[in-house]
N, C-alpha and C positions, 0 to 999 in steps of 0.2 A: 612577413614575420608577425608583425599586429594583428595581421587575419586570422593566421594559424592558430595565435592566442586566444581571440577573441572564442575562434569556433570551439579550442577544447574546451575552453571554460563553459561555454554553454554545453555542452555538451554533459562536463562533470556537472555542468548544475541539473538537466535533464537525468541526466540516469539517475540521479540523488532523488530527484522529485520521484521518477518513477520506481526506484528502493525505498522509498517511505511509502507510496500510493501501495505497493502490494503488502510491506508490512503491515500496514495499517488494517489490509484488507485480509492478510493472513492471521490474525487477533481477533478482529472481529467476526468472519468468519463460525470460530467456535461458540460463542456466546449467541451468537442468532442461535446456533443450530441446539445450544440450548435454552435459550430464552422460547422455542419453539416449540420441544420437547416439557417444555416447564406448562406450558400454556394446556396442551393436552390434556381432559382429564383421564386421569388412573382408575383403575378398577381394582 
């Protein structure tokens, strides 16, 4: 019964880690791709 606990928990704490690790990557994401575009120059 302590095992089973122990593993969901980790478990909900990994998928949490990795729901924040792609949020974070889903945000930043657009700002590279304009900070990139920014960088280019215009004509």
């Amino acid at each position: 019964m302590a095992w089973n606990n122990a593993i969901s928990r980790l478990a909900n704490t990994s998928r949490r880690k990795v729901l924040a690790a792609t949020l974070m990557y889903a945000i930043s994401l657009p700002f590279a791709s304009l900070r990139r575009l920014a960088k280019k120059p215009r004509f």
